[in-house]
C-alpha positions in Angstrom: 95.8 128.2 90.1 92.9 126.2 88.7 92.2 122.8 90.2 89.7 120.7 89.0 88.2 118.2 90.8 90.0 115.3 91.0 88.3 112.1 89.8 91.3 110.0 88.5 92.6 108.0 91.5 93.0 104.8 89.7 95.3 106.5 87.6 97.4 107.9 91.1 96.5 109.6 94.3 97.5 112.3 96.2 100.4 112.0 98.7 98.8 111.8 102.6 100.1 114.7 104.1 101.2 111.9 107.1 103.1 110.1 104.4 104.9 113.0 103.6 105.7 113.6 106.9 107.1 110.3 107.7 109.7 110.9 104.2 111.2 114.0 105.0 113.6 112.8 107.3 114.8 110.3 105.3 114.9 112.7 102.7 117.0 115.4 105.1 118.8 114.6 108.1 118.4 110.8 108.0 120.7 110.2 104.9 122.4 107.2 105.3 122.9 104.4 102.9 120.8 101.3 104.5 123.8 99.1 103.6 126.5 101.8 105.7 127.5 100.0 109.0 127.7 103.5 111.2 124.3 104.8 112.7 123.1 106.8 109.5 122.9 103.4 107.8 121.6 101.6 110.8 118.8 104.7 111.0 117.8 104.0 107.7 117.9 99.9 107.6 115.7 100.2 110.8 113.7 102.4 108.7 113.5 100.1 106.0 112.4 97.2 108.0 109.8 98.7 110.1 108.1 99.7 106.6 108.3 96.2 105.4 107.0 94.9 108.4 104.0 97.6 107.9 103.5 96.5 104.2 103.1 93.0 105.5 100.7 93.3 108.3 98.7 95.4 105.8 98.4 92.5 103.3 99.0 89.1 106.3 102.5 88.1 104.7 105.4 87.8 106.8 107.8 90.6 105.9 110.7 87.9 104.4 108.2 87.6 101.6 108.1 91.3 101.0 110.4 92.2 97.7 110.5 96.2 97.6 110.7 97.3 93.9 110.4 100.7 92.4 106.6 100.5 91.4 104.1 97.3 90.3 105.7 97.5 86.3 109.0 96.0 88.1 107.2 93.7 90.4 105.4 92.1 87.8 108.2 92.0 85.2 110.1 90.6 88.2 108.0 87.5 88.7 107.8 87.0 85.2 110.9 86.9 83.8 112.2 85.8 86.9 110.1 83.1 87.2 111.0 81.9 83.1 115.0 82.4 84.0 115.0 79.2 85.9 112.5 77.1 83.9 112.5 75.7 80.4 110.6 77.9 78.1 107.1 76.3 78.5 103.6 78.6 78.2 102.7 81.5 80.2 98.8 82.1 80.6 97.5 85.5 81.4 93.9 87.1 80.9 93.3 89.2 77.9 92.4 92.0 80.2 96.3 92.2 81.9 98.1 95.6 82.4 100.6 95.9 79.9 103.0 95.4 82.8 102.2 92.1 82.5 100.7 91.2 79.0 104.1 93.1 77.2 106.8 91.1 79.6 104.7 88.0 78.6 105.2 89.1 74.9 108.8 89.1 75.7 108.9 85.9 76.4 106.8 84.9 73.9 110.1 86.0 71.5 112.7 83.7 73.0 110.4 80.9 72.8 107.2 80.9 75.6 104.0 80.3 74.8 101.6 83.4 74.9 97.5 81.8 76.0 95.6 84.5 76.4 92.2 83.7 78.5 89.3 85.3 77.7 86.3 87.4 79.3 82.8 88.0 79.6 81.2 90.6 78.8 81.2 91.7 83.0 85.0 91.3 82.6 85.2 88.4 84.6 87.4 85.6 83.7 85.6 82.9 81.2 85.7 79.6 83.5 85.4 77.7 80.6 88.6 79.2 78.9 90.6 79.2 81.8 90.2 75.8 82.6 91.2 74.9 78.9 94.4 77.2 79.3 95.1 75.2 82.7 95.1 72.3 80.4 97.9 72.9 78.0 100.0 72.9 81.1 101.5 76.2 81.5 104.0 77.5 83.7 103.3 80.5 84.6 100.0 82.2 85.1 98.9 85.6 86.0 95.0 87.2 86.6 94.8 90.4 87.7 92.9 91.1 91.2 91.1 93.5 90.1 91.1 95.5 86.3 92.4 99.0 86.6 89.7 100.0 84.0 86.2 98.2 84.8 87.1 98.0 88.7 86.5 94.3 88.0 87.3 91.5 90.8 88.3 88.6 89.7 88.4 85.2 92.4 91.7 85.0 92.2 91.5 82.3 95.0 89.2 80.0 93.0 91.2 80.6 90.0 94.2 79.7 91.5 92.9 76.6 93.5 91.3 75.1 89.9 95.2 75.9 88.5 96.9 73.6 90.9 96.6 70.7 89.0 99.0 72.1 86.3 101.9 73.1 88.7 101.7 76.5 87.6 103.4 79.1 89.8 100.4 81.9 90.4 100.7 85.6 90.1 97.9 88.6 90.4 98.3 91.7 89.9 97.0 93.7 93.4 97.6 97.3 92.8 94.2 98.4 92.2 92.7 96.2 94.5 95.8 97.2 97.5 94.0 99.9 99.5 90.5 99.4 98.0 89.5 95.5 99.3 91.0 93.4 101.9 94.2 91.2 101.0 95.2 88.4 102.7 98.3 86.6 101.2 98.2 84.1 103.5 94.7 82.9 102.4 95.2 83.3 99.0 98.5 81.1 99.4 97.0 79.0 100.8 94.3 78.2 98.1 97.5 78.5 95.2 98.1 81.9 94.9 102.1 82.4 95.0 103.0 85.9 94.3 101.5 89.4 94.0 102.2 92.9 93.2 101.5 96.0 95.0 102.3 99.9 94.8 102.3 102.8 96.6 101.3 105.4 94.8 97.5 104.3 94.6 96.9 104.4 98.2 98.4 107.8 99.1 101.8 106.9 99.0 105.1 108.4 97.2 105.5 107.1 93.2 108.4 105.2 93.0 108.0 102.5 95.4 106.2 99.3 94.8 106.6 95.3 96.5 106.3 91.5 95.0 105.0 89.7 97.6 105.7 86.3 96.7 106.3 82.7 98.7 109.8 81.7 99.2 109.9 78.3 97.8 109.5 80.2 94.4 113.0 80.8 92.5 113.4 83.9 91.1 116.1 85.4 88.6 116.9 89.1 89.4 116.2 91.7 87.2 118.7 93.7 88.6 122.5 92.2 89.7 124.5 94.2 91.8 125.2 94.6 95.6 122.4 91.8 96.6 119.6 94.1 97.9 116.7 92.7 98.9 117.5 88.6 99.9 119.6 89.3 96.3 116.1 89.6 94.3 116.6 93.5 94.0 120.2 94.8 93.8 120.4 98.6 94.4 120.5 101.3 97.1 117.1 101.6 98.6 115.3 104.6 98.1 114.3 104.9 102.1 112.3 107.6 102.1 109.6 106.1 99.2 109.9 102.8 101.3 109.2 104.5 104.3 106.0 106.4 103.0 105.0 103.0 101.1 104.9 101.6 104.8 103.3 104.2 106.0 100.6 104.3 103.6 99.7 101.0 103.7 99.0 100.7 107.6 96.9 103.8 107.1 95.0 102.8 103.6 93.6 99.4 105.4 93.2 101.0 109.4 90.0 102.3 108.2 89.0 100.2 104.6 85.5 98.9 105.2 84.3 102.8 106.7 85.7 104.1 103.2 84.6 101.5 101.3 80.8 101.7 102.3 81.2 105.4 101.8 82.9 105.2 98.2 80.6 102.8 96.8 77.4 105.1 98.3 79.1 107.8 96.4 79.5 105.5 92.9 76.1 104.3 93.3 74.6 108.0 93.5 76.8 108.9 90.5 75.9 105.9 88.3 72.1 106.7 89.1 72.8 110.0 87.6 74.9 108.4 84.9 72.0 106.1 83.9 69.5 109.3 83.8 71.8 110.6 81.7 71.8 107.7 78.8 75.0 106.1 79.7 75.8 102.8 78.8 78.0 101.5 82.1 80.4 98.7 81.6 80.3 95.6 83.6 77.7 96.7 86.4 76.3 93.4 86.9 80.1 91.8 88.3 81.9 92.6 91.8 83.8 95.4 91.6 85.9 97.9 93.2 83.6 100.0 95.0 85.5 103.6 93.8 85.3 102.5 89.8 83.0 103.5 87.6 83.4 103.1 83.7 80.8 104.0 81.2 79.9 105.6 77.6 77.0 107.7 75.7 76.6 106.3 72.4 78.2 108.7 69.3 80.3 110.9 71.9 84.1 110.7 71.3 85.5 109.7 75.1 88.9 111.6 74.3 86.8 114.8 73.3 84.3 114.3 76.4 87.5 114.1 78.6 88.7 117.2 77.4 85.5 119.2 77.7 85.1 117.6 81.4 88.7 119.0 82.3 87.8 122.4 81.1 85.0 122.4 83.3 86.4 121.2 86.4 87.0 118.0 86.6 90.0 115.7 85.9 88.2 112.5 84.7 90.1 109.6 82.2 89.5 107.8 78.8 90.6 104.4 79.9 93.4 103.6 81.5 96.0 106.1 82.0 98.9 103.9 81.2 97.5 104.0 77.5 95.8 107.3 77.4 98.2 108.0 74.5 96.4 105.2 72.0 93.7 106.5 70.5 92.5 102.9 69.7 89.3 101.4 71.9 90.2 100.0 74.9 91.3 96.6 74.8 89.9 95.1 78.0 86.6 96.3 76.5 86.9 94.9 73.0 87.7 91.7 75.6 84.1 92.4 76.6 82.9 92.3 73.4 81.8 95.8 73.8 81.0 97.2 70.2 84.1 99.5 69.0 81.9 102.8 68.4 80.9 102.9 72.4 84.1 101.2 73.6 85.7 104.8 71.6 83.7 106.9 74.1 84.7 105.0 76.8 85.4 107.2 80.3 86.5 106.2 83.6 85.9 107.8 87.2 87.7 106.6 89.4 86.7 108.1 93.0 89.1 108.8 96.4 88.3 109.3 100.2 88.4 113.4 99.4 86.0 113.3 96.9 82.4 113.9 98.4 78.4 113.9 97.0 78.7 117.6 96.3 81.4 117.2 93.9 79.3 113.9 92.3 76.2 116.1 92.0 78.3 119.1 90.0 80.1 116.8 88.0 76.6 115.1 86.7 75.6 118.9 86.1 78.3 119.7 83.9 78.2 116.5 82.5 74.7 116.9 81.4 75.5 119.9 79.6 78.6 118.8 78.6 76.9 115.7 76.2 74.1 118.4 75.0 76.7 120.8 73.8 78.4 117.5 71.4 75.1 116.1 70.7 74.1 119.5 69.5 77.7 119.7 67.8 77.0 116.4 66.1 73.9 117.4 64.8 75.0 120.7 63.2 77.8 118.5 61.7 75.5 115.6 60.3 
């Protein structure tokens, strides 16, 4: 079977072979229903709570604050909507760079009577100061900044941003998938400066699909999305799926046991591609900001990303055009338009996203075929013009 070389992990990562592991007994012999009384349920409540206390330690909450959802779309559309069921319909304030987990829940509201402020970017991604303190001042209710942008690799200081929104009473979300295995996350800290919710899923740190978590302070009310048997302190109605839960715990402890060795090595690894990138003519988005040290997100002038993508895969290697959530649009990338990137190089736009199994062999083929790759259009392009 032909594999290419898997460059996408922003997008998802493979399942640890210890994660999967852990699930198959819940997915066997260890049956039970967490709610069931006899020892099946018992097994798997026990189950349950030893992964939540595992997701906890991994981000420094206390496991009470740990919601399990099925993914980060639900946690986010949780503390949205959840949040707007128990206030009046006010303004919700969220960067122009957002996941659409977040920006199209915000839309929602936006029809039954919220306010939609979007704050801007530079052209590094990062959150304009000077906008976000003027959305602060309309007084909005709600606000959400990503940790980190799923595209650029980004890192916003969500800390900073969150201490500057306390004078508008705002309750404070971030989105922390991409940045959950990746960069240290400590809840407590980030809390503690104003931060009072954030998302995280599984399946980007080697963990099952289907399992994700709201972290998110108790004093905050919440509306449940979902009604039923009272699941989850009554946030999350529905029988929990124990083995995802269980290989979300699982993967957690193990993505942050060893984060700093693997992040030194992953941004060697990004650095030694972008060289070669750079050699190559290619324009690389928002290299001057903080970033997440596996990301790397770039263009050649006049090459189609879609088309580059495709040639890349036929090659060997499984490589994105923006975010994979949206691969489907064939428009420009939003968060680059955001950037102000011009739309004929935000259209070639193509995103590596690197994993601990990837290695400076692999980097060094892919910038071979690469470089042949953009001859062969160039050449294309000229025979075309």
């Amino acid at each position: 079977m032909f594999a290419p070389v898997y460059f996408d992990h922003n997008a998802t990562t493979p399942l640890d072979p210890r994660v999967l592991d852990a699930m198959l007994p819940y997915l066997r012999e260890q049956f039970g229903n967490a709610s069931s009384r006899h020892e099946y349920g018992r097994a798997a409540r026990r189950a349950i709570d030893e992964a939540r206390q595992r997701v906890a330690y991994a981000v420094g909450a206390h496991p009470t604050e740990v919601v399990f959802t099925s993914g980060g779309s639900e946690a986010n559309n949780l503390f949205l909507k959840g949040v707007a069921a128990c206030v009046a319909p006010c303004t919700v304030a969220i960067s122009v760079i957002e996941h659409p987990c977040v920006r199209e829940p915000a839309k929602q509201l936006q029809r039954i009577g919220w306010k939609l402020r979007e704050i801007a970017v530079d052209e590094n991604c990062r959150v304009a100061g000077a906008d976000f303190l003027a959305a602060c001042e309309e007084k909005p209710a709600l606000v959400s900044v990503m940790l980190a942008n799923n595209e650029t690799g980004v890192v916003q200081d969500v800390a900073a941003l969150a201490a500057q929104a306390g004078s508008a009473r705002a309750w404070f979300h971030t989105d922390a998938v991409q940045a959950f295995g990746k960069r240290r996350i400590d809840f407590r800290a980030l809390n503690a400066a104003g931060v009072h919710a954030l998302t995280l899923s599984a399946h980007k740190l080697g963990g099952p699909k289907g399992a994700g978590a709201l972290v998110v302070d108790k004093r905050v009310e919440l509306q449940p999305l979902i009604a039923g048997g009272g699941h989850e302190r009554g946030l999350r109605s529905g029988t929990e799926n124990v083995a995802a839960i269980v290989g979300f715990g699982l993967a957690a402890e193990l993505a942050t046991a060893q984060l700093d060795t693997r992040s030194r090595q992953l941004e060697a690894l990004r650095t030694e591609l972008e060289e070669g990138l750079v050699a190559q003519g290619a324009t690389v988005f928002a290299c001057a900001a903080e970033r997440l040290p596996n990301t790397s997100y770039f263009a050649f002038a006049g090459i189609d990303g879609e088309t580059l993508v495709g040639k890349l895969d036929r090659a060997g290697f499984a490589v994105a055009a923006g975010a994979a959530c949206s691969s489907a649009n064939p428009e420009p990338s939003r968060v680059l338009l955001a950037m102000a990137v011009p739309s004929a190089l935000a259209r070639g736009a193509v995103r590596i996203s690197l994993g601990v199994d990837n290695g400076a062999a692999q980097v060094g083929d892919f910038l071979a075929a690469l470089n042949t790759t953009i001859l062969q259009l160039k050449g294309l392009r000229a025979l075309t013009s």
